[in-house]
SELO-821101 format. One record per residue (C-alpha): x, y, z; residue number from 1. Coordinates in steps of 0.05 Angstrom, whole numbers. Example, Ala and Ser with C-alpha at 12.3 -4.5 7.8 and 13.67 -1.06 7.14 Angstrom:
BEGIN
KETI    east   north      up  num
KETI     246     -90     156    1
KETI     273     -21     143    2
END
This chain:
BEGIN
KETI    east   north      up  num
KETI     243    -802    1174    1
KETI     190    -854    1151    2
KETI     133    -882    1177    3
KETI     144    -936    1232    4
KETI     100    -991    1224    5
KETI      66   -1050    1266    6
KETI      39   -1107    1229    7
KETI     -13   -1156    1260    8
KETI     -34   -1213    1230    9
KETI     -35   -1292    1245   10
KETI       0   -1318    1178   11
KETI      77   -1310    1182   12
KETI      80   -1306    1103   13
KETI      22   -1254    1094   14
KETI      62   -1212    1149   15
KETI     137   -1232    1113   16
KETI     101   -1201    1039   17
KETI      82   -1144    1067   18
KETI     139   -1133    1099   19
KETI     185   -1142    1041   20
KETI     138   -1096    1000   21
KETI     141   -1043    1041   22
KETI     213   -1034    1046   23
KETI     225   -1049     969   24
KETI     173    -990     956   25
KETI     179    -938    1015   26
KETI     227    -914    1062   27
KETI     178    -932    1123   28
KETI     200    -989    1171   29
KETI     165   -1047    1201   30
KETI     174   -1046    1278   31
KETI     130   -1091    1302   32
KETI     101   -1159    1287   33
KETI      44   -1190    1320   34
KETI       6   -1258    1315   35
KETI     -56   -1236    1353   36
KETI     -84   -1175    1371   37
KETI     -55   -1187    1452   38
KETI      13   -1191    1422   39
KETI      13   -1127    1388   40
KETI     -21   -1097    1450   41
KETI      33   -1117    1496   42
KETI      92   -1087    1443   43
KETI      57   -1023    1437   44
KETI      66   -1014    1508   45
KETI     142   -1016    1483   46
KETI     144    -987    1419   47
KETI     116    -924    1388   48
KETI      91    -932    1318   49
KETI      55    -887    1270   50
KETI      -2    -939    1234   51
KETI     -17   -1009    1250   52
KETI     -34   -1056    1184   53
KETI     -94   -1102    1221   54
KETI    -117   -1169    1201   55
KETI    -190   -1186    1229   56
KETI    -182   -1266    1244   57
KETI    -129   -1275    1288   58
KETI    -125   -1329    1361   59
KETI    -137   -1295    1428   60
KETI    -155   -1224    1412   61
KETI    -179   -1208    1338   62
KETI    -168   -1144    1303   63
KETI    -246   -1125    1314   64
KETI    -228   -1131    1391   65
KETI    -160   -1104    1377   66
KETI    -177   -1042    1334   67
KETI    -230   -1022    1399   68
KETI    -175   -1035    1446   69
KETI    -121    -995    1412   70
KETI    -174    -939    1385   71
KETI    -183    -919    1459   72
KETI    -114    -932    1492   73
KETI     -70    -908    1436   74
KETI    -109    -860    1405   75
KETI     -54    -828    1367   76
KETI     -49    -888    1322   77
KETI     -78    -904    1253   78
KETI    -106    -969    1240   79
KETI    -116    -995    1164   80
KETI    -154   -1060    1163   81
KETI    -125   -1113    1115   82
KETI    -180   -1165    1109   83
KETI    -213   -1204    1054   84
KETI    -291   -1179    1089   85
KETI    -319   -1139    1025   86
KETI    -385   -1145    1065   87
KETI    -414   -1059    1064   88
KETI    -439   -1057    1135   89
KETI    -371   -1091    1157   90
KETI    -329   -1040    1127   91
KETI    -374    -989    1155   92
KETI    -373   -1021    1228   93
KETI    -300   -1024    1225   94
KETI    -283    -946    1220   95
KETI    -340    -940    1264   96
KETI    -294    -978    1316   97
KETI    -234    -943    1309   98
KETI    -216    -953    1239   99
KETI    -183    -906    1188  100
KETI    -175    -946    1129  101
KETI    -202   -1013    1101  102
KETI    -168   -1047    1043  103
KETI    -169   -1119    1016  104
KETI    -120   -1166    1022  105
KETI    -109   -1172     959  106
KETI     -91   -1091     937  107
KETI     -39   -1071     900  108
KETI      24   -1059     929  109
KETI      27    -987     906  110
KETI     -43    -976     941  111
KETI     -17   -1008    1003  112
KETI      37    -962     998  113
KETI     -16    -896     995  114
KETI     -58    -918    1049  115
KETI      -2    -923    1097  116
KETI      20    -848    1074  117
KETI     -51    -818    1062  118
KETI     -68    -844    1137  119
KETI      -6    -820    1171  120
KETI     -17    -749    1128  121
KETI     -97    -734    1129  122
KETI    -112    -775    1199  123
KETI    -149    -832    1144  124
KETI    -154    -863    1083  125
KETI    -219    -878    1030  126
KETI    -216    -916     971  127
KETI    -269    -919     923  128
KETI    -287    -992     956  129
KETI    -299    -951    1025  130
KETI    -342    -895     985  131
KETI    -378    -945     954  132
KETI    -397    -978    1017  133
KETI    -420    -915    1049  134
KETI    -457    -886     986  135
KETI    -484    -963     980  136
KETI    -512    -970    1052  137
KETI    -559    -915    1042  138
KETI    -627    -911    1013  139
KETI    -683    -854    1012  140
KETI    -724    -890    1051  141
KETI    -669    -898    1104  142
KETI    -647    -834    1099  143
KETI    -718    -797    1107  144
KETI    -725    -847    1166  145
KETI    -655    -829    1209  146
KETI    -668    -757    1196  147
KETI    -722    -754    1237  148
KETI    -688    -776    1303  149
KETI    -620    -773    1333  150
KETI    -594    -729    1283  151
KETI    -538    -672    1318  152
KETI    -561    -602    1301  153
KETI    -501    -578    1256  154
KETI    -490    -499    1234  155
KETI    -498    -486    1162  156
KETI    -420    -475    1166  157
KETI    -412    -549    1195  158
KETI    -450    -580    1139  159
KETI    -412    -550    1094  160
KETI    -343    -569    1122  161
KETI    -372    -641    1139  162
KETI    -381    -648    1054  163
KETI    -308    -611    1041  164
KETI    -288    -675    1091  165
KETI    -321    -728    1064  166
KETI    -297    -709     994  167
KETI    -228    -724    1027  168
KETI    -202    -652    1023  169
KETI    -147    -633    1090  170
KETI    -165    -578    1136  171
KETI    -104    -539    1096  172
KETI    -151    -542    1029  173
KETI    -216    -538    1063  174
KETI    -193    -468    1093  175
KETI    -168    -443    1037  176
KETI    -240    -459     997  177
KETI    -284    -425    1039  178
KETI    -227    -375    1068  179
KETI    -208    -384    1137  180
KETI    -151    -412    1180  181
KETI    -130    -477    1175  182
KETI    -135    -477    1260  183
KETI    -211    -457    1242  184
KETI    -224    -520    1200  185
KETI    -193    -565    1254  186
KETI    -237    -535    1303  187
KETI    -295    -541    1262  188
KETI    -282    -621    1253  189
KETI    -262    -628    1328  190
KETI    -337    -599    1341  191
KETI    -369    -649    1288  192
KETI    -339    -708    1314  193
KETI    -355    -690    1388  194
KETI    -427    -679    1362  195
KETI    -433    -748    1330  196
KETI    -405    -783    1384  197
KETI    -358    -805    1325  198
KETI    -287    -832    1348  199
KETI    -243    -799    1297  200
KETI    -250    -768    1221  201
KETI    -261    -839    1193  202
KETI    -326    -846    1241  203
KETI    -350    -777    1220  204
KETI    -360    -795    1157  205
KETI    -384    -858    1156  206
KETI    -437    -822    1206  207
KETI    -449    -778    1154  208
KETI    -465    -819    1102  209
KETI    -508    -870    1143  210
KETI    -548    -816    1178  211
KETI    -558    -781    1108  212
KETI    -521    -710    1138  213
KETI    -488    -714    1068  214
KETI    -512    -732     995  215
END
């Protein structure tokens, strides 16, 4: 069965093209089709779908509002943010908020495509865009400087499995790395994202790489 889809976005063609390139290249199906965020709040209540596709400028709720909304009352869904924002702290505010992918409008279809699949798989999706924002938004001097304070006290095992995660590596190959269950791992990232107050993998590790937990 594929992946069922919601797509939100205030331009009828943007939502038609993605739409037609998703069902020439995948067997996933578009479900739902919103022009503001409200809309596809409302249809959710409906429908069940596996990963939303987000525009950020939409009329009467935007996908910043909407991603917050959804993040908290449908947990179990995956947001990707399609958005032409290439802005570092955006991106990194964004999976902060509920976020677990970020691509640009203009992607390639086949990447589209991998997000959607990656997402729905490994609970996000990082492209080297993302990793460059993350890597890009930290300096020494702001690293030496958030150590100091408000930094969770993590095991030596935790830091370890918080690099394994932010390398983009499943709890399947993480366990088998550093040998132990695949339960183990998921524990392990349950406990680091309860102790950064992060909202789901994608927030761990931006938190990582702002706070400087991770090189």
């Amino acid at each position: 069965m594929g992946i069922q889809l919601a797509i939100a976005d205030d331009h009828q063609l943007f939502r038609e093209g993605l739409r037609t390139i998703i069902n020439a290249q995948s067997k996933h199906q578009v479900i739902i089709e919103a022009s503001n965020g409200q809309l596809l709040i409302d249809q959710l209540k409906e429908k069940q779908v596996d990963v939303i596709l987000m525009d950020l400028k939409m009329p009467v709720l935007d996908g910043i509002e909407a991603t917050k909304l959804i993040s908290k009352k449908f947990p179990d869904i995956k947001i990707i943010i399609l958005s032409m924002h290439e802005d570092d702290k955006f991106i990194l505010h964004m999976l902060e908020q509920g976020a677990k992918g970020y691509l640009l409008k203009n992607c390639d279809p086949k990447e589209l495509v991998q997000a959607i699949e990656t997402v729905q798989e490994q609970g996000y999706y990082f492209n080297d865009r993302v990793s460059r924002a993350m890597l890009g938004n930290i300096n020494k001097k702001s690293k030496q400087k958030i150590r100091l304070k408000n930094v969770p006290n993590l095991t030596n095992r935790e830091i370890q499995i918080l690099k394994l995660i932010c390398e983009g590596y499943t709890n399947a190959e993480i366990g088998q790395m550093i040998f132990l269950s695949t339960r183990t791992i998921e524990g392990h990232r349950q406990k680091l994202i309860d102790k950064t107050n992060a909202k789901n993998t994608a927030g761990l590790v931006a938190y990582a790489f702002r706070h400087g937990l991770v090189e």
